[in-house]
VMD Tcl script that builds the backbone (N, CA, C; Angstrom):
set m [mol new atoms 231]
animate dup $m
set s [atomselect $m all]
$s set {name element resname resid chain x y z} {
  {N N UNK 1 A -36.453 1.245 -50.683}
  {CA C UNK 1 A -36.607 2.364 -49.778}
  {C C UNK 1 A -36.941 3.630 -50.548}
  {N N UNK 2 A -36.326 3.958 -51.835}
  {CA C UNK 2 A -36.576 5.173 -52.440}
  {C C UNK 2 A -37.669 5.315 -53.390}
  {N N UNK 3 A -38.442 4.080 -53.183}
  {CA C UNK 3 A -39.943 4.321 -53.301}
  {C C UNK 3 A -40.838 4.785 -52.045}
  {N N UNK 4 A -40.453 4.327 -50.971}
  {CA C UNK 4 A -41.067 4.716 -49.810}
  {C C UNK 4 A -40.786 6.653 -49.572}
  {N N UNK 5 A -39.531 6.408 -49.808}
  {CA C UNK 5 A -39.198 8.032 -49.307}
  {C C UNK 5 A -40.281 8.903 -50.751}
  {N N UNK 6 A -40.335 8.426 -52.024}
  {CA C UNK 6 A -40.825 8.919 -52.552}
  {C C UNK 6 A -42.261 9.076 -52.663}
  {N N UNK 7 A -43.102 8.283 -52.041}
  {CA C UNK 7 A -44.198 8.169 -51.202}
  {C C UNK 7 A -44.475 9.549 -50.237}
  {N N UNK 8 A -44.015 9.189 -49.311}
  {CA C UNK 8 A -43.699 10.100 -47.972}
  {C C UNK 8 A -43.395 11.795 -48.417}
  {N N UNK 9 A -42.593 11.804 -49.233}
  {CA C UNK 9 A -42.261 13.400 -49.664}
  {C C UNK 9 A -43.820 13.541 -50.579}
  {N N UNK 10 A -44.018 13.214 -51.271}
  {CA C UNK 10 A -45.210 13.317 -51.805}
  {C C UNK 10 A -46.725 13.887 -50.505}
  {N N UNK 11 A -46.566 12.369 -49.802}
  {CA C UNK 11 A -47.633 12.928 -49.351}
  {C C UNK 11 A -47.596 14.267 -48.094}
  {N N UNK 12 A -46.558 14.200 -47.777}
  {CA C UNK 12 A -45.952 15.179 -46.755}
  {C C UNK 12 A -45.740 16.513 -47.985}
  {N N UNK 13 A -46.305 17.009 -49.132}
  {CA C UNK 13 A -46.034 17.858 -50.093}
  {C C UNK 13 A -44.911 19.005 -50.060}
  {N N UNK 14 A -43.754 17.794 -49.931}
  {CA C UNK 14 A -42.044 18.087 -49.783}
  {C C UNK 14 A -41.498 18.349 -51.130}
  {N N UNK 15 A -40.554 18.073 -51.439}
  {CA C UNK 15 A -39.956 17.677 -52.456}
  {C C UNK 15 A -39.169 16.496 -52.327}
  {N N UNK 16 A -38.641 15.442 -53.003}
  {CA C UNK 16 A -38.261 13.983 -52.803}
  {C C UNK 16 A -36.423 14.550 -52.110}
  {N N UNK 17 A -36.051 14.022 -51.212}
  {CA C UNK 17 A -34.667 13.688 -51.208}
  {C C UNK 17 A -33.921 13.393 -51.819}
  {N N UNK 18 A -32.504 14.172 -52.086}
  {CA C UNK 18 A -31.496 13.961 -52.707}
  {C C UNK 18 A -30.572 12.764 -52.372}
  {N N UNK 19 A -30.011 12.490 -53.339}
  {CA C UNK 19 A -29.332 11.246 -52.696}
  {C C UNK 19 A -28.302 11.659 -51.865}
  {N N UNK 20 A -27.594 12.737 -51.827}
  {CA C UNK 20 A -26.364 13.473 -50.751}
  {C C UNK 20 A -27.122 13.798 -49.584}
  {N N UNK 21 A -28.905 14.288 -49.726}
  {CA C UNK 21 A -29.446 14.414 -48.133}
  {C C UNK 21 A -29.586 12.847 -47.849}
  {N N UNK 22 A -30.010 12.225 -48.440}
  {CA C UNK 22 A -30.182 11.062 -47.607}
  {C C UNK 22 A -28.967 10.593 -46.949}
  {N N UNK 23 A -27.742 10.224 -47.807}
  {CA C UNK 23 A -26.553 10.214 -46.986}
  {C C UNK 23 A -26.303 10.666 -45.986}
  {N N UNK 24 A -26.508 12.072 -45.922}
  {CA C UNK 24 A -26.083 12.727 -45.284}
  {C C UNK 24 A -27.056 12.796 -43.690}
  {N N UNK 25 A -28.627 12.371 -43.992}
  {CA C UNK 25 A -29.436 11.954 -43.305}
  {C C UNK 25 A -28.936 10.718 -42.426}
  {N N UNK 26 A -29.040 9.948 -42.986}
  {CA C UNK 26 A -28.079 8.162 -42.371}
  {C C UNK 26 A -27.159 8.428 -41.913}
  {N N UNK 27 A -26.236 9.198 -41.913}
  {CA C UNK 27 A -24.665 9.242 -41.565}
  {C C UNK 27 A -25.165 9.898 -40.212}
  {N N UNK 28 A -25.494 11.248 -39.818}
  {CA C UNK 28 A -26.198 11.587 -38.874}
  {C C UNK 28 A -26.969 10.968 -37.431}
  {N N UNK 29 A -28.151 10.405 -38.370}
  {CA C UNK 29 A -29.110 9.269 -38.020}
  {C C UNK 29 A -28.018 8.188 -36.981}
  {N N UNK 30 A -26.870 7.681 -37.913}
  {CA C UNK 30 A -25.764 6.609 -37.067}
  {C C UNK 30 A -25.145 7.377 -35.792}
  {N N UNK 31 A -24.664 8.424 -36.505}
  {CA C UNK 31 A -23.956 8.802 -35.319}
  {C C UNK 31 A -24.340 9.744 -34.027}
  {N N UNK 32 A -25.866 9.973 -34.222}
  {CA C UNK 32 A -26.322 10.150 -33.184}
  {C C UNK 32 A -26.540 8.935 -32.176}
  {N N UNK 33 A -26.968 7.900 -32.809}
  {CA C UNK 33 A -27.511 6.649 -32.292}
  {C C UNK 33 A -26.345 5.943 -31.728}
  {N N UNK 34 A -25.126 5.685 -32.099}
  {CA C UNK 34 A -24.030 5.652 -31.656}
  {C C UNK 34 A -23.072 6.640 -30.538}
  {N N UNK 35 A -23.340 7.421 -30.661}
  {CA C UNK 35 A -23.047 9.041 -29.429}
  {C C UNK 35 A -23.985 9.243 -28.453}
  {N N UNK 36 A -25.115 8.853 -28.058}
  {CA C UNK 36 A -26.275 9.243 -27.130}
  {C C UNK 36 A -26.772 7.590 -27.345}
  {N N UNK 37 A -27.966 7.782 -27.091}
  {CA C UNK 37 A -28.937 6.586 -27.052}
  {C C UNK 37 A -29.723 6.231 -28.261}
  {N N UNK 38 A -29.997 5.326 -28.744}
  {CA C UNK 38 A -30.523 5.068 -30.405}
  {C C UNK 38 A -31.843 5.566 -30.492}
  {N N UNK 39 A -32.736 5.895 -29.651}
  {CA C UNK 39 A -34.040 6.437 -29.679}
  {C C UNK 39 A -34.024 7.976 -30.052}
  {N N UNK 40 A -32.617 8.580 -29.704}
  {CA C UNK 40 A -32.765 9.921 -30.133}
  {C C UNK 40 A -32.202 10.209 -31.783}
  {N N UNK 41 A -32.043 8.984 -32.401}
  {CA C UNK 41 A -31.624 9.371 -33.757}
  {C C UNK 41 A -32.897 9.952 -34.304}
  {N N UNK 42 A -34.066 8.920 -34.419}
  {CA C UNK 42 A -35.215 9.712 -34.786}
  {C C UNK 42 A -35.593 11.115 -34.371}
  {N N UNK 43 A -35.492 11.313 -33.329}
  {CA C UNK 43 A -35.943 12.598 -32.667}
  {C C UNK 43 A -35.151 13.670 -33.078}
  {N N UNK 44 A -33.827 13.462 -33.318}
  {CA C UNK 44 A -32.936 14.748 -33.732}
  {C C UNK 44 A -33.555 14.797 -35.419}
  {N N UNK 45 A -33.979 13.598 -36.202}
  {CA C UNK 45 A -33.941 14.012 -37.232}
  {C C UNK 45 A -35.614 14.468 -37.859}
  {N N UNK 46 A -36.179 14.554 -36.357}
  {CA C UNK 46 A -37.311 15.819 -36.536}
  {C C UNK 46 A -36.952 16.926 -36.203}
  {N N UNK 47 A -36.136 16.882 -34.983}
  {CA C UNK 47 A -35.556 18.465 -35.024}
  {C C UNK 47 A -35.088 18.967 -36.192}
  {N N UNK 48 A -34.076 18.784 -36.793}
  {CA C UNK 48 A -33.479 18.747 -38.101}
  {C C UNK 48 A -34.228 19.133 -38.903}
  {N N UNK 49 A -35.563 18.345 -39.709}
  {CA C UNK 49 A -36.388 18.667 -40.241}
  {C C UNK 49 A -37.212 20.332 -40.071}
  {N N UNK 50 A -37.520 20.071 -38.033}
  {CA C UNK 50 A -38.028 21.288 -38.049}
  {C C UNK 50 A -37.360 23.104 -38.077}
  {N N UNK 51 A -36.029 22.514 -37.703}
  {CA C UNK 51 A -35.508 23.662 -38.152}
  {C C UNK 51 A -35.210 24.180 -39.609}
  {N N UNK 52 A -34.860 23.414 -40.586}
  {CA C UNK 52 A -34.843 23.871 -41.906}
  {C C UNK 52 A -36.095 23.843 -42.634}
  {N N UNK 53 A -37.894 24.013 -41.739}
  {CA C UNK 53 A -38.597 23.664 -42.766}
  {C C UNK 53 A -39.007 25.551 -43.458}
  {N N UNK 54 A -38.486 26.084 -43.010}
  {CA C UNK 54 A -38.736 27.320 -43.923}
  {C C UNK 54 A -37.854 27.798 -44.741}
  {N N UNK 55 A -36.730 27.151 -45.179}
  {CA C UNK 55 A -35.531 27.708 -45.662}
  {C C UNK 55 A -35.836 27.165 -46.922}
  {N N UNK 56 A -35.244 27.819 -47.878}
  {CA C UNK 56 A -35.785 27.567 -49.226}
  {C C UNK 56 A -34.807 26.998 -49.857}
  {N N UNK 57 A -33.553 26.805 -49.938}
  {CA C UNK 57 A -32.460 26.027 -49.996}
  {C C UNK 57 A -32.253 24.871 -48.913}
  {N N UNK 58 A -32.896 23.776 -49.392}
  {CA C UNK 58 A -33.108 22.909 -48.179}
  {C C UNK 58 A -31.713 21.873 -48.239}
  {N N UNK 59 A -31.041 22.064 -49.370}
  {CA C UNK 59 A -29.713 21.276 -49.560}
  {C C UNK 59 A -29.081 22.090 -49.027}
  {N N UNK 60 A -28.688 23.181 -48.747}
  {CA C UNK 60 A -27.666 24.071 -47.679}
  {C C UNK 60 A -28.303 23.778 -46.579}
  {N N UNK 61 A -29.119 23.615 -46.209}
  {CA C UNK 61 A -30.063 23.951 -45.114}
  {C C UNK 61 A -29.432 23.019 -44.073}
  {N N UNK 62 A -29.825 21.454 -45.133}
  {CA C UNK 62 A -29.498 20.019 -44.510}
  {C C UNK 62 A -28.026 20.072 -44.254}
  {N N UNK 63 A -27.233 20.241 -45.130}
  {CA C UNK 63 A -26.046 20.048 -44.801}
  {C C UNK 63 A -24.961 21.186 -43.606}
  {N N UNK 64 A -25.989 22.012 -43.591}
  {CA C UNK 64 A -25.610 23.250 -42.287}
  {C C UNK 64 A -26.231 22.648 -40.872}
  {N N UNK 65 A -27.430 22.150 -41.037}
  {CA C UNK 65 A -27.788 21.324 -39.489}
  {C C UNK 65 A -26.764 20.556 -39.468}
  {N N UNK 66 A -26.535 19.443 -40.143}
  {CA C UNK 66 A -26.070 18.060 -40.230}
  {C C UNK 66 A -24.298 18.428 -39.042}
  {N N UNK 67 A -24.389 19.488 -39.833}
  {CA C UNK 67 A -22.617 19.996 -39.670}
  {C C UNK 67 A -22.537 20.288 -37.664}
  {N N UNK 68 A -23.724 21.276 -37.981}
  {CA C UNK 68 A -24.073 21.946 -36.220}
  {C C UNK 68 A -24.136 20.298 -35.360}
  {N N UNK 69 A -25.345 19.453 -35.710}
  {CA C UNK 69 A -25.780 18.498 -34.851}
  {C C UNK 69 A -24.610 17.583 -34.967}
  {N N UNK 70 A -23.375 17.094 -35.597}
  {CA C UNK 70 A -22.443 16.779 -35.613}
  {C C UNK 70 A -21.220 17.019 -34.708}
  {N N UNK 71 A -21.008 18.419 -34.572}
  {CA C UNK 71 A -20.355 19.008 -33.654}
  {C C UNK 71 A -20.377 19.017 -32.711}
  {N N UNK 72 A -22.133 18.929 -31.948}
  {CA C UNK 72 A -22.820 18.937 -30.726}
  {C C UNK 72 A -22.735 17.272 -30.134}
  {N N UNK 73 A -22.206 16.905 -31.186}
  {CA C UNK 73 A -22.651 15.171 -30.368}
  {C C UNK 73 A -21.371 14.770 -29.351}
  {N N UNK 74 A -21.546 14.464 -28.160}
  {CA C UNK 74 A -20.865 13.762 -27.342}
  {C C UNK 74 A -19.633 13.105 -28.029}
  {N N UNK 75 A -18.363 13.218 -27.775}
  {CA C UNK 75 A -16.994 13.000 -28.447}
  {C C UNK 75 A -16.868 11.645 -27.416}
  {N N UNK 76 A -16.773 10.317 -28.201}
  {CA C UNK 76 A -16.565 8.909 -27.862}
  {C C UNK 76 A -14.930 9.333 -26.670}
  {N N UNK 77 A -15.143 8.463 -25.715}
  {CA C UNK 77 A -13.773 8.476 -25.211}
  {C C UNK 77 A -12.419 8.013 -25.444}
}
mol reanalyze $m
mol bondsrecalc $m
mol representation Tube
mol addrep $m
């Protein structure tokens, strides 16, 4: 996989993912898909994307969405 992601950041002229964003990406990714419907894991994690794409500290960035979209998710009964 972390040839693919390293692919992708490349051609998307990103910088490659950290291994704590990716975690922190997946962990997210689950528990949206697990809290709502599994089709919106992807979709939040373009939102995600699009809100931190101007911030220049993108490791605070990620881990400040991650925290918000965490909070916001539907609490299991």
């Amino acid at each position: 996989m972390a040839g693919w992601l390293e692919t992708a950041a490349s051609e998307l002229d990103v910088g490659p993912l950290s291994n704590d964003e990716i975690d922190a990406l997946l962990d997210l990714a689950r528990d949206v898909a697990h809290a709502t419907e599994r089709r919106y894991a992807p979709l939040t994690a373009f939102l995600l994307g699009a809100a931190i794409s101007n911030d220049e500290d993108r490791a605070t960035a990620v881990r400040t969405a991650v925290t918000r979209l965490r909070t916001a998710l539907p609490q299991e009964p």
